[in-house]
C-alpha positions as CSV (number, residue, x, y, z in Angstrom):
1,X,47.8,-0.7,108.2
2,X,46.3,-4.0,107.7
3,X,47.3,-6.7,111.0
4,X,49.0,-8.8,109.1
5,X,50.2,-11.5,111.9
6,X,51.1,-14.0,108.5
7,X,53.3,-11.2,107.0
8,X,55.5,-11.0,110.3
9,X,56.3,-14.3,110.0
10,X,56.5,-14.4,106.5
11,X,59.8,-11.9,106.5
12,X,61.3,-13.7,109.3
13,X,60.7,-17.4,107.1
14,X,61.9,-15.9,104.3
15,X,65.2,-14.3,105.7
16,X,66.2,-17.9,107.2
17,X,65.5,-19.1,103.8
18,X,67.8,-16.7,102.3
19,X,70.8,-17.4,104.6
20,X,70.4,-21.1,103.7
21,X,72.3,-19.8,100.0
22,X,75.2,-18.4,101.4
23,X,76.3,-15.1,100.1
24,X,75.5,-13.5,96.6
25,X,78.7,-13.9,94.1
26,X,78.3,-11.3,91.7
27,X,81.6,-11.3,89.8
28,X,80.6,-15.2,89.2
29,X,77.2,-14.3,87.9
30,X,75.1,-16.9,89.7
31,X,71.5,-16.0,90.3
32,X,70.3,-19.4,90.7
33,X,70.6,-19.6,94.4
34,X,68.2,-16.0,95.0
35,X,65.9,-17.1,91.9
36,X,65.5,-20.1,94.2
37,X,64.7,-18.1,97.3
38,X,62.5,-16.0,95.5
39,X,60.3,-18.3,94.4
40,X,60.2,-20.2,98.3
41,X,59.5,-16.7,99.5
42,X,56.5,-16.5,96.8
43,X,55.3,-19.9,97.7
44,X,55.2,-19.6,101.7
45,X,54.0,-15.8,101.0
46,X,50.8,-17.2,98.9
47,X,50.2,-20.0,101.4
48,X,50.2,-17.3,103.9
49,X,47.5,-15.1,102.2
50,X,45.2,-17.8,102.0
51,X,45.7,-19.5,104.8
52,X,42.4,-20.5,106.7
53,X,42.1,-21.7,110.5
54,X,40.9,-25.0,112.0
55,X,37.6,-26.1,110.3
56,X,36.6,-27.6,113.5
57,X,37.3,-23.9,115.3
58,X,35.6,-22.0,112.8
59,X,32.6,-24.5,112.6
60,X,32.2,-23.9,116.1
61,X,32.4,-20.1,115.6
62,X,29.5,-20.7,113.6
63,X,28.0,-22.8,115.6
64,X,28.1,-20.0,118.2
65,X,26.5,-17.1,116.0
66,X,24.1,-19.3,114.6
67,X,23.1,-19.8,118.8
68,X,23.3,-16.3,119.5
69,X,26.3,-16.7,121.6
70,X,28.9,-13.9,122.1
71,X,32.0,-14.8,120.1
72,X,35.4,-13.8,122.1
73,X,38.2,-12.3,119.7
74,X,39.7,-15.0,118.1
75,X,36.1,-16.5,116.9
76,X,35.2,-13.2,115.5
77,X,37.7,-13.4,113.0
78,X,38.0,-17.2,112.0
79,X,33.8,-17.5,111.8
80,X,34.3,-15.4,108.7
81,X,35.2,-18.5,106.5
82,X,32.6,-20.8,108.0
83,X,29.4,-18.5,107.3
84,X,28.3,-21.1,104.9
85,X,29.1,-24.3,106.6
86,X,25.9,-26.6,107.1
87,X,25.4,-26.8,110.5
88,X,23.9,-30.4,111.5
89,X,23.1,-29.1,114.6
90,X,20.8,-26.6,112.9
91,X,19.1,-28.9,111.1
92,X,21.8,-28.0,107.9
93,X,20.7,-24.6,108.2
94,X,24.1,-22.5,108.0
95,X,25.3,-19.3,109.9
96,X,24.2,-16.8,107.0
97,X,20.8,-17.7,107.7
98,X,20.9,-16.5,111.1
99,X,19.9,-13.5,113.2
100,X,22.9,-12.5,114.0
101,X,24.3,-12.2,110.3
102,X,23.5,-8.2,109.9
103,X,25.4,-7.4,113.1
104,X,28.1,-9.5,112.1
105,X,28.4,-7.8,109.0
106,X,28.3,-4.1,110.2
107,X,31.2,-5.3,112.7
108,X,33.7,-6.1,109.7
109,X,32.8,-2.7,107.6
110,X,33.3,-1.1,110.4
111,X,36.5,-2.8,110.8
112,X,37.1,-2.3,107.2
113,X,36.7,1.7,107.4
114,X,39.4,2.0,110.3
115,X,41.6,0.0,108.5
116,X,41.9,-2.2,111.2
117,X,40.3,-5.7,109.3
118,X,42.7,-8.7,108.8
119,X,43.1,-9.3,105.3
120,X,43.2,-12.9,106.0
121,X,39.3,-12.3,107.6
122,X,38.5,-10.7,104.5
123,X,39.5,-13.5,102.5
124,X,38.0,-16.0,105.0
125,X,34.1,-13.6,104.1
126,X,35.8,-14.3,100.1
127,X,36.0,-18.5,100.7
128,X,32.4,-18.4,102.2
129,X,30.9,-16.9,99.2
130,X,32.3,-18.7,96.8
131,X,31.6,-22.0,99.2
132,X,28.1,-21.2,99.1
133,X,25.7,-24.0,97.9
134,X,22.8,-22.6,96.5
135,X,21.7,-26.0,95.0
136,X,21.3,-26.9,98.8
137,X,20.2,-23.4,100.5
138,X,17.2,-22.1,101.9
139,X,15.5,-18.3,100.8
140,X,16.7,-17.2,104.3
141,X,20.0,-18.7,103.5
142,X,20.2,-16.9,100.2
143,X,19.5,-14.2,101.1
144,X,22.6,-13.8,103.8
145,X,24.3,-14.6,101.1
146,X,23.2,-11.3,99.1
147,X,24.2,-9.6,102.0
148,X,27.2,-11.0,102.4
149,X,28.1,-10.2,98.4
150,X,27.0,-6.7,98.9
151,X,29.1,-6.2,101.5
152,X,32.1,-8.0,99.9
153,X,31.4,-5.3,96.9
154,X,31.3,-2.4,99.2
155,X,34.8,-3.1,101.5
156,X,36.3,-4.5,98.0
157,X,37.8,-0.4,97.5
158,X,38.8,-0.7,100.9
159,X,41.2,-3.5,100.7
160,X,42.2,-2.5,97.7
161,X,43.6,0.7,98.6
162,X,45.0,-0.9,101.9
163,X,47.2,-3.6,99.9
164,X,49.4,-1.6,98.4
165,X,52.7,-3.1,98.5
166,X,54.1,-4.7,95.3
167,X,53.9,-8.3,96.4
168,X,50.0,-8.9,97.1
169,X,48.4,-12.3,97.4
170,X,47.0,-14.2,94.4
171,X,43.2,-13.7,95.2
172,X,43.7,-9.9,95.4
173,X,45.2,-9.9,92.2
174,X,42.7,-11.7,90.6
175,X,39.5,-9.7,92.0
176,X,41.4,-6.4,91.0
177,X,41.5,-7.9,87.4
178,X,38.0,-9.0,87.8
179,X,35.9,-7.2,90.4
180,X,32.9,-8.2,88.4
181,X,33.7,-11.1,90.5
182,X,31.9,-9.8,93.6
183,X,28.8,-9.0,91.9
184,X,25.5,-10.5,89.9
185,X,27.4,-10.9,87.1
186,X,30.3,-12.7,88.4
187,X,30.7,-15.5,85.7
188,X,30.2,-13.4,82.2
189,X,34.1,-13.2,81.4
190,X,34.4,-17.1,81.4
191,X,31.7,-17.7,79.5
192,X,32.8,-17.6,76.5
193,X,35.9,-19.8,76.8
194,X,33.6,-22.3,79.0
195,X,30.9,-22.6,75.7
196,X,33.8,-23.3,73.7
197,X,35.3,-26.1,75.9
198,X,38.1,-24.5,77.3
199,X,37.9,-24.2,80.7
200,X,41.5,-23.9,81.7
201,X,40.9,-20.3,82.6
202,X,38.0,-20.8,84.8
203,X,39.9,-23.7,86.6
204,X,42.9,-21.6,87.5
205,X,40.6,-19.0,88.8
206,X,38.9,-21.7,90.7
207,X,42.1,-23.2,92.4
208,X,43.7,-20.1,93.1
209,X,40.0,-18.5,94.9
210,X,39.3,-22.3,96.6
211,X,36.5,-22.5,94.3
212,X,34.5,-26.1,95.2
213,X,32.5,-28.1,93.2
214,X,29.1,-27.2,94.8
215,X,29.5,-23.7,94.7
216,X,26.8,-21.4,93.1
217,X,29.8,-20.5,90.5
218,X,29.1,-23.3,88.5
219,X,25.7,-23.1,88.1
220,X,25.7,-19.3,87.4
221,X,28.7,-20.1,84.7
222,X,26.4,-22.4,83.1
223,X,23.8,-19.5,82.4
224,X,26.5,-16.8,81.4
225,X,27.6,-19.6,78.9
226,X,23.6,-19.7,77.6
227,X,23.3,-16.0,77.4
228,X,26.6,-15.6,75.7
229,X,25.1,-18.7,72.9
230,X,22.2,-17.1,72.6
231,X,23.7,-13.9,71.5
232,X,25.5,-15.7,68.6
233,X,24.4,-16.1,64.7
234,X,21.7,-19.2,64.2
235,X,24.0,-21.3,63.3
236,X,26.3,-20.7,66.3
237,X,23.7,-20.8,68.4
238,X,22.2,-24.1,67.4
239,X,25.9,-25.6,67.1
240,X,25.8,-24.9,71.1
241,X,23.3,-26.4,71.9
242,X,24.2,-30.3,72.7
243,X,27.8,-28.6,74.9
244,X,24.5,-26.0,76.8
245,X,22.4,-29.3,77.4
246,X,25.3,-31.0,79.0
247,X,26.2,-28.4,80.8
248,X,22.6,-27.8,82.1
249,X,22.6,-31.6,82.9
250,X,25.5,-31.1,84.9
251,X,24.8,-28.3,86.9
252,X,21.1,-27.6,87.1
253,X,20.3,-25.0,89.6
254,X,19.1,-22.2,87.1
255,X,18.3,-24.9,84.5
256,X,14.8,-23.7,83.9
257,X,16.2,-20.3,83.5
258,X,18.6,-21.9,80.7
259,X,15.9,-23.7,79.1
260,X,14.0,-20.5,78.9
261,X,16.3,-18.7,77.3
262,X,17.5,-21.8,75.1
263,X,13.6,-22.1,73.6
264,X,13.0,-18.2,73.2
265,X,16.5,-17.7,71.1
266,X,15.2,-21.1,69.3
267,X,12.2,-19.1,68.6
268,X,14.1,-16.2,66.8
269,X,15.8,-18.7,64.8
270,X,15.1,-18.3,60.4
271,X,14.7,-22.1,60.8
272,X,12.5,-23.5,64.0
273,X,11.9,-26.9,62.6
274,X,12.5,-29.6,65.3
275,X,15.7,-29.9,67.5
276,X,15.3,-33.6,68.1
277,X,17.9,-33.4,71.6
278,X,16.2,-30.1,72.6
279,X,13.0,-31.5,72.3
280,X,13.3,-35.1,74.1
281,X,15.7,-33.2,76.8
282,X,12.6,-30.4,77.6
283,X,9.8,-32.9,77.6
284,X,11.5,-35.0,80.0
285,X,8.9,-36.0,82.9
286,X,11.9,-34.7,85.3
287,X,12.1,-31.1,83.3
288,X,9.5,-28.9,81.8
289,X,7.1,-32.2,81.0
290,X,5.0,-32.7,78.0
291,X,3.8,-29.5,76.7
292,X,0.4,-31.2,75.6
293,X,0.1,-31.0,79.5
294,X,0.2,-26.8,80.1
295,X,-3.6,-26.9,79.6
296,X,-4.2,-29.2,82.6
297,X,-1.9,-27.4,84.9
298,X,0.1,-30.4,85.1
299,X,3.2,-29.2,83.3
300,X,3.5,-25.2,84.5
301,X,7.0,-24.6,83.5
302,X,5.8,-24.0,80.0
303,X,4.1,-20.2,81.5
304,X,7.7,-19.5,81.5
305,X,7.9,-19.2,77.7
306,X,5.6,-17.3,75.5
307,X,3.0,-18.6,73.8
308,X,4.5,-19.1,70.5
309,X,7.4,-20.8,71.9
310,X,5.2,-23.3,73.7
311,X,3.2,-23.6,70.6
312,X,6.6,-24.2,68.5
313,X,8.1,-27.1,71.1
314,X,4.2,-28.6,71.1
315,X,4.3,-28.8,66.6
316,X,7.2,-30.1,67.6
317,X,5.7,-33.1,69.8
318,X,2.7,-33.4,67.4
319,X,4.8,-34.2,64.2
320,X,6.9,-36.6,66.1
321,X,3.8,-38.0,67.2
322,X,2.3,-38.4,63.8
323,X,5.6,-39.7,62.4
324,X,6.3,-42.0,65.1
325,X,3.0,-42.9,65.1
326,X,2.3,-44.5,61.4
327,X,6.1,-45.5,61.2
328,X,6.9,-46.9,64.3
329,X,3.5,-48.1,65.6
330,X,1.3,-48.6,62.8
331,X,4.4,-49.6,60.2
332,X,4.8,-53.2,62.0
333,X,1.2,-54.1,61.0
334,X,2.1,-53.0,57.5
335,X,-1.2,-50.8,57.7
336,X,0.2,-47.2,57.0
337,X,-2.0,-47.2,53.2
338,X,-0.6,-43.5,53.1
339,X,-2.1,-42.2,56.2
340,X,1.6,-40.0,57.4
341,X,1.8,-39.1,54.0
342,X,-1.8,-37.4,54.1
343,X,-2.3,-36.0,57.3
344,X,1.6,-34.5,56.8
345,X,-0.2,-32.2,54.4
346,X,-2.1,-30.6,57.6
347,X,0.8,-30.8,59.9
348,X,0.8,-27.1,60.3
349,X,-2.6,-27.1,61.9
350,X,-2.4,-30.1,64.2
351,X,-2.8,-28.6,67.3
352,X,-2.9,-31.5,69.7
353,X,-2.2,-34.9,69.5
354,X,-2.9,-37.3,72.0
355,X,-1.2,-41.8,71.7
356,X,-3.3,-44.3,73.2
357,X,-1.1,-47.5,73.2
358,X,-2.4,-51.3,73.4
359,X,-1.3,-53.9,75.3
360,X,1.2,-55.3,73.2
361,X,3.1,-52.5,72.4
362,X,3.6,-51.4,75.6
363,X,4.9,-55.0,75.8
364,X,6.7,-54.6,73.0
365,X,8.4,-51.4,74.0
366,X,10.8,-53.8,76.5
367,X,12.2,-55.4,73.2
368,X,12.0,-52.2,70.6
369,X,13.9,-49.4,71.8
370,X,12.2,-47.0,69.4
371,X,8.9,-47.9,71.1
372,X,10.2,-46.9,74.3
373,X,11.6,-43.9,73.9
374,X,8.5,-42.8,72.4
375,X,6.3,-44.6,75.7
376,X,8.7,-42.4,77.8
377,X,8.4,-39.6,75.6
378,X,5.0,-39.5,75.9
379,X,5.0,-40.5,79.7
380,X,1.7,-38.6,81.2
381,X,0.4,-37.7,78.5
382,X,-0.9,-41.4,76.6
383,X,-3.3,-43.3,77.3
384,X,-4.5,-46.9,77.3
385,X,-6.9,-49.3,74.7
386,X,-8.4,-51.9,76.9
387,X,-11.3,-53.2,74.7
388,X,-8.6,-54.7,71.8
389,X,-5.4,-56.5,71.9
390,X,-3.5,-55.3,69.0
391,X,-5.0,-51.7,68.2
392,X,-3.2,-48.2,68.9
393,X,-5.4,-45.4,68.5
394,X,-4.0,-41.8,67.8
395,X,-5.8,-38.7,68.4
396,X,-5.1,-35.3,66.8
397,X,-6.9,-31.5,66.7
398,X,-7.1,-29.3,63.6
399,X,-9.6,-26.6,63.7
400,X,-12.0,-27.2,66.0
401,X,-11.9,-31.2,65.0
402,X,-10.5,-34.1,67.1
403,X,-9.7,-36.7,64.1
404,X,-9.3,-40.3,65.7
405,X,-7.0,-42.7,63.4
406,X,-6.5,-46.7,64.4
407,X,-3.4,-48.9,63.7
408,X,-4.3,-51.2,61.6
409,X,-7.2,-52.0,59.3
410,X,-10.2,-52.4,58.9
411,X,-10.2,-49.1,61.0
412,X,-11.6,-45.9,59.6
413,X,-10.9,-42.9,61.0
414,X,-13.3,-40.5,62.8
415,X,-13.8,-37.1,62.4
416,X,-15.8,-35.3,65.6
417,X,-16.6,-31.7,66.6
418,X,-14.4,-30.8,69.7
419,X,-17.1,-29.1,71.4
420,X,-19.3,-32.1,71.1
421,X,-17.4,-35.0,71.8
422,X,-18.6,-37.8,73.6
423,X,-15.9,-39.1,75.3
424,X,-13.5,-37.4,77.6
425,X,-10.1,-36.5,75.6
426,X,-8.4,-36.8,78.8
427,X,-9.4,-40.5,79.7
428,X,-6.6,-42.3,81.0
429,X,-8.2,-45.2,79.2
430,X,-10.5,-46.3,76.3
431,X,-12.2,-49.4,75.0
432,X,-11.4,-48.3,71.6
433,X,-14.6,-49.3,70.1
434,X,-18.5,-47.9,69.5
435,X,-18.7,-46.4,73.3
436,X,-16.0,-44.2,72.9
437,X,-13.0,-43.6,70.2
438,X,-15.7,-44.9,67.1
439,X,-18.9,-43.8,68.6
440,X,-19.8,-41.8,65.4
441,X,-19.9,-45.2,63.6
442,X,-23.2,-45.0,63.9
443,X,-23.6,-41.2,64.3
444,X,-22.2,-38.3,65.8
445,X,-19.7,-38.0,63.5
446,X,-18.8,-35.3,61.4
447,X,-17.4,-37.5,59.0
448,X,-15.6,-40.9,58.4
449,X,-12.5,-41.9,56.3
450,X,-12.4,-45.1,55.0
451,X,-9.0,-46.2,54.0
452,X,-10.0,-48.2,51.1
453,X,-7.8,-48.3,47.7
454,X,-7.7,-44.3,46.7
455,X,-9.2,-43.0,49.8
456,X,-7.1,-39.9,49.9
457,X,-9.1,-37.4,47.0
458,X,-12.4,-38.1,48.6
459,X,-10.6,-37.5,52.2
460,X,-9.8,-34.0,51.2
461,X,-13.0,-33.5,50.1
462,X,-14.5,-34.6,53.3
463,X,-12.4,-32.2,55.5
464,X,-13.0,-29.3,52.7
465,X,-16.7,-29.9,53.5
466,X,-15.8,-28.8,57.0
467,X,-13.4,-26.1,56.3
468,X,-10.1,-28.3,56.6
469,X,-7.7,-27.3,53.8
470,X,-3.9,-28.5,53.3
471,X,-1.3,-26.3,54.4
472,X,-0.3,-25.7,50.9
473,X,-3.6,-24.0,50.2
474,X,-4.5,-20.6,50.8
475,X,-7.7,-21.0,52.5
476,X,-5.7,-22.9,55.1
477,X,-5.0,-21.0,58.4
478,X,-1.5,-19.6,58.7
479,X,-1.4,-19.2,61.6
480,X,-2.5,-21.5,64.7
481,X,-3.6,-20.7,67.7
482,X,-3.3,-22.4,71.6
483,X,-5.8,-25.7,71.3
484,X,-8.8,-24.9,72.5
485,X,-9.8,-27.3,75.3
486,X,-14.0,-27.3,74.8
487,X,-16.1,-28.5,77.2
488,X,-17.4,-31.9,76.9
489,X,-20.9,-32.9,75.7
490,X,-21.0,-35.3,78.4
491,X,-22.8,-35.6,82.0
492,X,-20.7,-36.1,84.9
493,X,-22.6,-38.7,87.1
494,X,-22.7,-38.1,91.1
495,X,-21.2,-41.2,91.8
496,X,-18.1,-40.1,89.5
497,X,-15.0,-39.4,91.4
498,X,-12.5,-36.4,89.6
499,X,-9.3,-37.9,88.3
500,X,-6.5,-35.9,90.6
501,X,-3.4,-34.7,88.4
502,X,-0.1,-34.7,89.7
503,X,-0.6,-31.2,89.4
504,X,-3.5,-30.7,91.6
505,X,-5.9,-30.1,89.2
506,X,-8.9,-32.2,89.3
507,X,-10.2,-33.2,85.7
508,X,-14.0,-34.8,86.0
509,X,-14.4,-38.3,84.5
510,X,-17.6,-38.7,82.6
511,X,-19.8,-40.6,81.5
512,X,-20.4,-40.8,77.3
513,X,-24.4,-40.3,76.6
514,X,-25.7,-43.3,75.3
515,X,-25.6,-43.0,71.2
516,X,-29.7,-43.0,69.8
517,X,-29.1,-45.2,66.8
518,X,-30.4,-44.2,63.4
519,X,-34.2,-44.7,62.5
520,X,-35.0,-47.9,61.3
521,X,-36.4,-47.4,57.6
522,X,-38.4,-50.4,56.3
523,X,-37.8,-51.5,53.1
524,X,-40.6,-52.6,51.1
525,X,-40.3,-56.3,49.5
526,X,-36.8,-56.4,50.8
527,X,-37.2,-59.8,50.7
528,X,-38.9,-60.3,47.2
529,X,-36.3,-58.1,45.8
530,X,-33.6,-59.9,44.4
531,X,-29.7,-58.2,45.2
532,X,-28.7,-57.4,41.7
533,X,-27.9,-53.6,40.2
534,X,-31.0,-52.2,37.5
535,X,-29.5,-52.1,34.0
536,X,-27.2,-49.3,33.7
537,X,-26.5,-49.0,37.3
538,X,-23.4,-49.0,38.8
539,X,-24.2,-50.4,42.4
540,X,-26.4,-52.9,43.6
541,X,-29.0,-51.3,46.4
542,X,-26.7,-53.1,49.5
543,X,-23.3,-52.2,48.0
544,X,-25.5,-48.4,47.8
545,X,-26.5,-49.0,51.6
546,X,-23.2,-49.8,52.8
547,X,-21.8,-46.5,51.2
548,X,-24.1,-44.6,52.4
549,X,-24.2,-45.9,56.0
550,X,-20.7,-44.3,56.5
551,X,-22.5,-40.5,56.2
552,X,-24.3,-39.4,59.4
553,X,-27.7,-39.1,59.2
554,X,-28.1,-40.6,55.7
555,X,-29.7,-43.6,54.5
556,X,-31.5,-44.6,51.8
557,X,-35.4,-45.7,51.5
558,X,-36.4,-47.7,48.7
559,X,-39.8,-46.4,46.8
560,X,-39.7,-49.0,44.0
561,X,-42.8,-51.0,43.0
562,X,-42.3,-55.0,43.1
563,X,-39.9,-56.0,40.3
564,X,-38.1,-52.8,40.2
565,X,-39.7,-50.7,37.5
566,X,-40.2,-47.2,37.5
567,X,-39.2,-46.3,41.3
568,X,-36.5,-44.2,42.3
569,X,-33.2,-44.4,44.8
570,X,-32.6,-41.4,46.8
571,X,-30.5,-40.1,49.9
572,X,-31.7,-38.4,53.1
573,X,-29.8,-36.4,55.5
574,X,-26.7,-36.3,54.2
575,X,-24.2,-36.1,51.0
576,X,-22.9,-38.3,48.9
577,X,-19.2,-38.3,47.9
578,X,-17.4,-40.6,45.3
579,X,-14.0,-42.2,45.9
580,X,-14.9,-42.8,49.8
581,X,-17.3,-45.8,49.5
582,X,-17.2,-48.7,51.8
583,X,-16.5,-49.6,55.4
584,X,-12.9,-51.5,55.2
585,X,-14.4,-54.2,57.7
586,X,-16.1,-52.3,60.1
């Protein structure tokens, strides 16, 4: 039989209570005075059961085992509810944690066999698992506590059996309703009332256990509520999403565990196109971090997803990017000309993107709140222009091209090979001109865009030249692959010191090779010859030069006699495509 001390005194309580009502009249049919009693009985019977001793004498129980001390009777059974105390004289470290925690435990089974454990010790094991703050704990303290909830699920029968009688206390009731309670799966049957908002349920079971607000409950209700989302229909699913985010927020413990399975259900959805509050919420510098920054081991939260979910959330990052880019940034100097409408037909393929921000927006971003939320968004990840005082710059992969567009005009945009690129993509600044982002002004480019009135056919024809096909067409790839970080065709110097991420990875800074300009090509007469086009012509030979000039490697050498019969124009080195003449102003 259990020693129940509580229950001795319960029966005497409750018969003084009952003589306080005076004799039972039947014949007069009054039942009030006895429903009355009855529920005092119930009342002092439940405090009874759940009664706990002194925190001070319990704290220095487990003060004691924590020491190694012997405990005398009396401590032996009141340390039970103090197991997960913090223990400032242990440095916080609490009594679960300690060496003495295994003998402890064997002490109470053993106890528990004979039937000779105080159900009120029992509870008092119950209170410190649910008091538990794994937010706070150490491994060595975890780890009691998964000896403490196996042994909780192994005496569980025991008490069970051993509490027989009709009136039981209100925890006993409750585990034998749920003894799913006791084990890894302890929060699965509320989860589905929590997601939905209800939480009466779980607050009753919290009040009636002495469940606290730090308790690992919480944070392992917060998971059983994602799994139990990500089980539902798309729709569901995605409906939850802002209530799981909250609820993540609030109790973060197995938050990257959430956000895992939050991304990989996303994943499986028919539509994946962006979740603007999932996205900014992920990319936070204080959660997973830019996914732009996986590849430089800064942000390694994203090895927790596959790679086609990381590649999904980063799309999503590089269309926001692009968007944000030409209308929030680019739109305010009215120099758009069609650009997010053109490079939105290769969305699909952009597989990086990379802001470099001037000056004045970053100034402007304490006035415009649309600027700063895409500076924060971005946080780690942009970089600086230090060379111009109103220019952004915005850099973007397809293929195995960086393409470098400009804010505002006269800006053309560069096309380079990734695996030759003179400048370091990782930079955490840039002058923005000729000895970096527009180096291939004068070559090393694959190609140039100039954004001059109907720039965009002879655009696509320039990035056809190179394999670079709109989404829309067939030729395009379907399917892209994890950017492809090439090394740079630069030479680190000895005197360069590595650029230390917050990571630990050290990225070299280098040093661009100085650009070789283009041959000079003398022009014979060129000053004899006057600047007008030969009948039928439709150029004049310097509005020819100045097309050409935007071609690597091409120019044009003039083999006409004096006075301009009979000689002949031609290119060298490179092609020559209509509807992309011109330099707009560079």
């Amino acid at each position: 039989m259990l020693n129940d001390d509580p229950l001795r005194d319960l029966v005497s309580r409750l018969a003084r209570t009952l003589a306080t009502f005076g004799p039972f009249d039947s014949s007069m049919g009054n039942v009030a005075p006895l429903e009355k009693a009855e529920k005092e009985a119930e009342r002092v019977f439940q405090g009874s059961a759940k009664r706990k001793p002194s925190r001070d004498d319990a704290r220095a129980a487990a003060l004691a085992l924590s020491r190694g001390q012997p405990l005398n009777e009396l401590q032996h059974d009141i340390v039970a509810s103090a197991l997960s105390i913090p223990l400032s004289e242990r440095q916080g470290a609490c009594a679960l944690e300690c060496a003495n925690i295994d003998a402890l435990l064997s002490s109470y089974e053993a106890e528990a066999k004979s039937g000779d454990l105080w159900r009120l010790t029992w509870f008092g094991l119950l209170a410190s698992y649910f008091d538990f703050n794994i937010a706070q704990a150490s491994s060595g303290a975890t780890a009691g506590w998964q000896k403490l909830r196996s042994f909780l699920q192994r005496t569980w029968p025991l008490i069970d059996r051993q509490s027989a009688s009709p009136v039981v206390p209100d925890w006993i009731t409750l585990v034998r309703a749920d003894p799913a309670l006791l084990s890894e799966d302890a929060t699965r049957r509320y989860a589905a009332s929590y997601l939905q908002g209800e939480e009466a349920e779980v607050q009753r079971l919290s009040v009636d256990l002495g469940i606290p607000e730090s308790s690992w409950f919480w944070h392992a209700l917060v998971l059983s509520t994602v799994k139990q989302a990500s089980s539902q229909s798309d729709q569901a699913f995605k409906a939850s999403i802002p209530r799981l985010l909250a609820l993540v927020q609030k109790r973060p413990v197995f938050r990257d565990d959430a956000l895992e399975l939050i991304l990989s259900r996303y994943f499986k959805c028919t539509d994946r196109t962006i979740h603007v509050l999932l996205r900014d919420y992920v990319v936070r510098k204080d959660v997973w971090k830019n996914p732009k920054l996986k590849a430089a081991g800064i942000a390694t939260a994203w090895n927790r997803v596959s790679n086609d979910v990381w590649m999904m959330v980063l799309q999503w990052v590089n269309e926001s990017n692009l968007r944000d880019f030409f209308e929030i940034v680019a739109s305010r100097n009215n120099a758009d000309e069609g650009r997010l409408e053109f490079w939105s037909e290769y969305l699909a393929q952009i597989t990086w993107t990379r802001l470099i921000f001037s000056a004045e927006t970053q100034t402007l971003a304490r006035h415009s709140p649309k600027v700063r939320e895409l500076i924060a968004r971005e946080d780690g990840a942009y970089a600086t222009l230090t060379g111009a005082l109103n220019v952004d710059a915005f850099m973007m992969q397809i293929g195995d091209h960086i393409v470098v567009e400009f804010s505002v005009k006269p800006n053309a945009a560069y096309i380079y090979e990734s695996n030759e690129l003179q400048f370091d993509r990782y930079a955490g600044t840039y002058q923005g001109d000729s000895d970096d982002l527009k180096y291939g002004y004068t070559e090393g480019a694959t190609a140039r865009i100039v954004h001059t009135p109907g720039w965009q056919p002879g655009a696509r024809q320039k990035l056809q030249g190179i394999g670079i096909y709109p989404d829309s067409d067939k030729r395009a790839r379907k399917s892209v692959s994890a950017p492809h970080i090439a090394p740079q065709r630069a030479r680190a110097t000895p005197e360069a010191t590595p650029r230390t991420t917050s990571g630990g990875v050290e990225i070299p800074q280098f040093v661009p090779e100085p650009v070789k300009p283009p041959p000079v090509i003398a022009e014979p007469f060129a000053g004899n010859r006057p600047n007008v086009a030969p009948a039928g012509a439709p150029f004049t030979l310097d509005q020819l030069q100045q097309l050409v000039q935007e071609y690597r490697r091409a120019f044009i050498r003039d083999l006409r006699i004096q006075g301009g019969g009979g000689g002949r124009e031609r290119t060298h080195g490179g092609d020559f495509h209509q509807g992309a003449s011109g330099l707009d102003g560079e």
